[in-house]
ZAMARGU-4260 file (C-alpha; in steps of 0.2 Angstrom, whole numbers, plus 5000, padded with zeros to 4 digits):
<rodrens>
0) 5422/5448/5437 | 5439/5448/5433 | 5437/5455/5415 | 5427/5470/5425 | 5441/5472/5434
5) 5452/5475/5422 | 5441/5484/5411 | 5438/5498/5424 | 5455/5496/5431 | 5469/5491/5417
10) 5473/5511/5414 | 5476/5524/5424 | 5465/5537/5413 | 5447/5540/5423 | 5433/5554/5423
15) 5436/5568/5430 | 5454/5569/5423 | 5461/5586/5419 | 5465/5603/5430 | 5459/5596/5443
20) 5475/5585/5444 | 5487/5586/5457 | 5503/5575/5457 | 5500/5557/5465 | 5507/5555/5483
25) 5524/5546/5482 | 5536/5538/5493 | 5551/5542/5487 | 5553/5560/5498 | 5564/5557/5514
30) 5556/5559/5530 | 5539/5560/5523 | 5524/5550/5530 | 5522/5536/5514 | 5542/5532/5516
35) 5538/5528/5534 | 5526/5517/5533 | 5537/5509/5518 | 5551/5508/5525 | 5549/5506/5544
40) 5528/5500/5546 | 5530/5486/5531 | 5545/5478/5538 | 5538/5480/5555 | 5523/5470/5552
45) 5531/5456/5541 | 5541/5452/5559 | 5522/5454/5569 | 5516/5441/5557 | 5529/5429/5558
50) 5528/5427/5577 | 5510/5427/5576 | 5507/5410/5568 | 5518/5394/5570 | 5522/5394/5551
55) 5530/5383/5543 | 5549/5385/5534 | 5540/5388/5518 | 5530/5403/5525 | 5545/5410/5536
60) 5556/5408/5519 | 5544/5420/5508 | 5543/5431/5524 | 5562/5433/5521 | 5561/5435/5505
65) 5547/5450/5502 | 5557/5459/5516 | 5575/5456/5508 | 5566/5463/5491 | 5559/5478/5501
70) 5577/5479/5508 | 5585/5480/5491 | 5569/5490/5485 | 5565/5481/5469 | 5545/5477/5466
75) 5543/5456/5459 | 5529/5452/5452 | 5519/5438/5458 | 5523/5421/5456 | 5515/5413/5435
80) 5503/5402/5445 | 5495/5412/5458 | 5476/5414/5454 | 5478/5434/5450 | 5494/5434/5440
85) 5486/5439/5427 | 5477/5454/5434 | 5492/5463/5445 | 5503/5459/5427 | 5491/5474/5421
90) 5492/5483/5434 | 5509/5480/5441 | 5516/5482/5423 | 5523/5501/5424 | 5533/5497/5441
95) 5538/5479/5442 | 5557/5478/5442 | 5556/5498/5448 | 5557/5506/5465 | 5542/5503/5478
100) 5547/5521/5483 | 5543/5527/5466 | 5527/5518/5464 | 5511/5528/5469 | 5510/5526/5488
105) 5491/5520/5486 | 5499/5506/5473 | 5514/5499/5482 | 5502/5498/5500 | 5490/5488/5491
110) 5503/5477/5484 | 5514/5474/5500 | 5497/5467/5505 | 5495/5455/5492 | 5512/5450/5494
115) 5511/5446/5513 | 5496/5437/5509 | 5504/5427/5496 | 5519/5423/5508 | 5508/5416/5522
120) 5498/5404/5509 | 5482/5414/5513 | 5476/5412/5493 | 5484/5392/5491 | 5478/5377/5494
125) 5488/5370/5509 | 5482/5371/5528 | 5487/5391/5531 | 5474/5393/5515 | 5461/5406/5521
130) 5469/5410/5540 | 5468/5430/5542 | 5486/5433/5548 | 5479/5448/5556 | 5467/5438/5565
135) 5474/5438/5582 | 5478/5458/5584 | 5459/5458/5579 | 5451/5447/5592 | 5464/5454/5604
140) 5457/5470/5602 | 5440/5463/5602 | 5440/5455/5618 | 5450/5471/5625 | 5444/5481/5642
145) 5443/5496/5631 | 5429/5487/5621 | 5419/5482/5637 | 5418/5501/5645 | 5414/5507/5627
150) 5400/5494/5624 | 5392/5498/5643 | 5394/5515/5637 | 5379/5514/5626 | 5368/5512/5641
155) 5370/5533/5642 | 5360/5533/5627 | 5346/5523/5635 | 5328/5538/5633 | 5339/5550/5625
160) 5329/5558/5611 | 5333/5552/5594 | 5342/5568/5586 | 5354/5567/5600 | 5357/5549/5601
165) 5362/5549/5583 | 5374/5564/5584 | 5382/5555/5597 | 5382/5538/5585 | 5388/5547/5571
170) 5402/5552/5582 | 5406/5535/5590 | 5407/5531/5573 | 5419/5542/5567 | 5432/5543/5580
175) 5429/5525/5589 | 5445/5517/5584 | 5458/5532/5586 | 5473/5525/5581 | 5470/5508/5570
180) 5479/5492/5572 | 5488/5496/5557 | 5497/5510/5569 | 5496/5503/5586 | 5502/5485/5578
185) 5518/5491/5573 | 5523/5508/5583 | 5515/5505/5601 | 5500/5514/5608 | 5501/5533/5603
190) 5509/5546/5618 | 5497/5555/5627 | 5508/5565/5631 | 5508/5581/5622 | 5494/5575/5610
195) 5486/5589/5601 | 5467/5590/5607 | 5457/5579/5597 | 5446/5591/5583 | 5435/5592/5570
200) 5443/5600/5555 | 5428/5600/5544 | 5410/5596/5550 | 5397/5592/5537 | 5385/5582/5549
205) 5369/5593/5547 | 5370/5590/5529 | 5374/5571/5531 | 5357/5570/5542 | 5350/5580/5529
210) 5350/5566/5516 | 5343/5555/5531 | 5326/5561/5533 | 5316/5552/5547 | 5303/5539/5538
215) 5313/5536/5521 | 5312/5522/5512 | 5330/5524/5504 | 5344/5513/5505 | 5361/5519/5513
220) 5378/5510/5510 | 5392/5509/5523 | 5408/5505/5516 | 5418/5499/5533 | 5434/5503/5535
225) 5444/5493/5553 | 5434/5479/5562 | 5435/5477/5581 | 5434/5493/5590 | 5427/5504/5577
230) 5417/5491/5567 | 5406/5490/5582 | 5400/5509/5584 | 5399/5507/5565 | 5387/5491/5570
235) 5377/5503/5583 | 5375/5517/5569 | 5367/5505/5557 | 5355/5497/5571 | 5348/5518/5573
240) 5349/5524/5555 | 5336/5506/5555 | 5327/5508/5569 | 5323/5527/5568 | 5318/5525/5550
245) 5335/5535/5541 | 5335/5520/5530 | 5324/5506/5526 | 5338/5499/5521 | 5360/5500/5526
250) 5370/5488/5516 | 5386/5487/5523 | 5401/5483/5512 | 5418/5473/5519 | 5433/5468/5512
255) 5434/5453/5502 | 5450/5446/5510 | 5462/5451/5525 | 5468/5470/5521 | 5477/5482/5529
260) 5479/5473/5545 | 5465/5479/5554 | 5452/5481/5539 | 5434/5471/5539 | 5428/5455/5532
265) 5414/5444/5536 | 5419/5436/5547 | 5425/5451/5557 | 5407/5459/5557 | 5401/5440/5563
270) 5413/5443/5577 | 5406/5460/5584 | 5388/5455/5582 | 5391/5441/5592 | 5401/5451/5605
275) 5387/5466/5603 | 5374/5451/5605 | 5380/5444/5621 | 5383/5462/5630 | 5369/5466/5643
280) 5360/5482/5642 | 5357/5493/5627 | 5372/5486/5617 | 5365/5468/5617 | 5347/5473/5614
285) 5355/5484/5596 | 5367/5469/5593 | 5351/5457/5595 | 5341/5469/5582 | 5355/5471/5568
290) 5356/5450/5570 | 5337/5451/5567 | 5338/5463/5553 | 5352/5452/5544 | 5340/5437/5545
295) 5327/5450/5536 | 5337/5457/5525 | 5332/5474/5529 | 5353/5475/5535 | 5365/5464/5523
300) 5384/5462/5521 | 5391/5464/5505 | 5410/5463/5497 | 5416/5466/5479 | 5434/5463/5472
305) 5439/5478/5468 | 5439/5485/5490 | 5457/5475/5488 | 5461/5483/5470 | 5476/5496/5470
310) 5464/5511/5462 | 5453/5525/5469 | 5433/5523/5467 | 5435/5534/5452 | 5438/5520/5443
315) 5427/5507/5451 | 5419/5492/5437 | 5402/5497/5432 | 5392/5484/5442 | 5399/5490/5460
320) 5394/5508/5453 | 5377/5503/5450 | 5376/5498/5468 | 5383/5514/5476 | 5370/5524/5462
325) 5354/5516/5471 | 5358/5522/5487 | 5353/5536/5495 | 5369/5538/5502 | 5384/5530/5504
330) 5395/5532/5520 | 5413/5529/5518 | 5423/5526/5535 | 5443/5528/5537 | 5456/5534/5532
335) 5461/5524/5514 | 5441/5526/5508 | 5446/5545/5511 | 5459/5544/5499 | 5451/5532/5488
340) 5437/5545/5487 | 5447/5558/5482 | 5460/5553/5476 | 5478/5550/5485 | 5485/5564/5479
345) 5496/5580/5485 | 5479/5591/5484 | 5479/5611/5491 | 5468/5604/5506 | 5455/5620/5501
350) 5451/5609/5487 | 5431/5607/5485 | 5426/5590/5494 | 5411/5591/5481 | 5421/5595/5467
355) 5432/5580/5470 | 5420/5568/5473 | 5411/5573/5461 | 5414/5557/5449 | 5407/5545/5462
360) 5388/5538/5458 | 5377/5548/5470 | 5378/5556/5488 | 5390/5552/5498 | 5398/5555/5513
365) 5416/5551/5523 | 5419/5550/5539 | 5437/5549/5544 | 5449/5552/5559 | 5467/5558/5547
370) 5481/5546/5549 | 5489/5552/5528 | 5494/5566/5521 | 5477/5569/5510 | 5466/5582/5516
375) 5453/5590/5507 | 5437/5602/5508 | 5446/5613/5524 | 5443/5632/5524 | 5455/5642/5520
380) 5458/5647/5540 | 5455/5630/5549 | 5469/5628/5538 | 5482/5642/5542 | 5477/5638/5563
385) 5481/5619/5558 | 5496/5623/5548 | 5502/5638/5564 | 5499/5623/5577 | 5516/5613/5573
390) 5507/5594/5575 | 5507/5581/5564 | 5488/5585/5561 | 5488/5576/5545 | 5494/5559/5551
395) 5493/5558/5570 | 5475/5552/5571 | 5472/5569/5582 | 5459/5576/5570 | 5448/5569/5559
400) 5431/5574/5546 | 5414/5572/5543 | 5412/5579/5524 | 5397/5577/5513 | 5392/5577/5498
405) 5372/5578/5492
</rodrens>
């Protein structure tokens, strides 16, 4: 696995390359939304781990250390002996000993991650080996009030006709975790006040149900973005894609290891069909089906190595392309599988979606409330009215997507 890795990932060169380029999103420009979460989110979250756990001096002294290096803003490479030195040498190689401002945002994210994870001993061999340092913003969230009204909720649903029910799934789905933990973990609750009114910017749904016909014997893949909140309309929309025949079939894929504070593993999805399962009403009846299905195989978790690489699915190994190639369709949740997708790059937001996307292995479609910069696929004046507005449209978590691709 790790020589696929490196294969598809070792350069930067891709398919696709060309005039279609636009310059990659950085974070070196002051007051832009990558330094932010550089030099203000990063830091922020190294603190909310420490006092989350009762590590030990060694932890809270590599703690110290990644935020004194992001202080004096010079990227280390990881330690000779950890189990992917070898790996991040490749693709660390052009910015160790450089500026994590002037590393491609998507690059220097995915490596403060590792980093952190390194820190807490998550990938050793001591007692702290394989503990989520995120865990307990998760299951905070998990056994919130929020989650309760949202779960009882579903029993609105109860004998509404099909089409309707999973319009209003798709939509759960897309906007049922507003703001993700990544946001609220470090910078509060958003302000109500003043909020620009929630919004659609580009709605492809009709074509999205369009490659679902009712009675297929397809496939679909989800690739989950946040667990807790969201994770569990995500859940619900699999049960109905299942259960009203728009896939014999939904593979769901996760992350392999703790990501992005609030982004899904395993054990995370264990955790919402267990909370689904024991709710009354309709939400315990659809976690008690998808906990079925698992056993049948008819739903299945999935993870691959590179959901924790630094790279956008244009250059996925050829064994995880070969996956997305048999579905039927492949649903891509949130906002970093948005600019995976495309690309996280400063693109006129009147850029095709299809023409972007047009390097991944079948039809596929993303669904994604914004919280970066990257935007694509927006007519020329839903684009102007967003631009006139004066919001922070592209990063408040205010507006989001459905795009599809066929």
């Amino acid at each position: 696995m790790t020589e696929k890795i490196h294969r598809a990932t070792g350069e930067q060169a891709a398919r696709g390359s060309g005039p279609l380029r636009a310059p990659v999103v950085r974070s070196d420009e002051p007051g832009s939304f990558a330094r932010g979460v550089l030099a203000e989110r990063h830091p922020a979250l190294v603190r909310q781990v420490r006092g989350a756990f009762p590590y030990g001096r060694r932890q809270h002294e590599a703690l110290d250390a990644l935020l004194d290096e992001i202080a004096e803003d010079v990227v280390r490479p990881l330690p000779d002996a950890d189990h992917d030195h070898e790996l991040w040498a490749v693709w660390g190689r052009e910015h160790f000993g450089g500026s994590w401002y002037g590393a491609p945002f998507l690059w220097a994210e995915n490596y403060f991650y590792r980093r952190l994870l390194g820190a807490v001993g998550y990938f050793g061999t001591g007692p702290w080996s394989g503990v989520d340092p995120f865990a307990p913003f998760k299951r905070a969230e998990l056994r919130g009030n929020a989650v309760e009204e949202e779960l009882r909720a579903l029993d609105a649903l109860t004998g509404v006709p099909a089409g309707r029910r999973g319009a209003a799934l798709l939509h759960a789905s897309l906007w049922g975790n507003r703001a993700d933990l990544g946001f609220r973990v470090t910078a509060g609750e958003p302000a109500e006040s003043g909020a620009v009114a929630p919004a659609l910017v580009a709605d492809d749904s009709a074509t999205l149900w369009r490659l679902l016909p009712a009675g297929t014997t397809a496939t679909v893949a989800v690739v989950a973005d946040n667990a807790g909140r969201e994770l569990i309309p995500d859940l619900v929309l699999i049960d109905h894609l299942l259960a009203h025949g728009h896939a014999e079939r939904v593979v769901l894929y996760v992350k392999p290891s703790p990501y992005f504070v609030s982004d899904a593993m395993t054990a995370d999805v264990v955790d919402c069909l267990r909370r689904l399962a024991e709710a009354p009403g309709e939400a315990g009846r659809s976690g008690s089906r998808l906990w079925t299905a698992m056993a049948a195989g008819t739903a299945e978790i999935r993870t691959h190595p590179f959901f924790c690489a630094p790279f956008p699915y244009e250059q996925m190994p050829d064994d995880l392309r070969e996956e997305f190639a048999g579905a039927a369709l492949t649903i891509l949740k949130g906002d970093l599988n948005y600019r995976r997708l495309v690309g996280d790059r400063r693109w006129d937001a009147t850029e095709p979606f299809a023409r972007l996307t047009a390097h991944f292995p079948g039809p596929v479609a993303a669904l994604r409330t914004l919280k970066s910069d990257v935007v694509v696929g927006l007519e020329q004046g839903v684009l102007e009215n967003l631009e006139r507005s004066g919001a922070a449209w592209r990063t408040s978590g205010t507006h989001a997507l459905i795009q599809a691709r066929g």
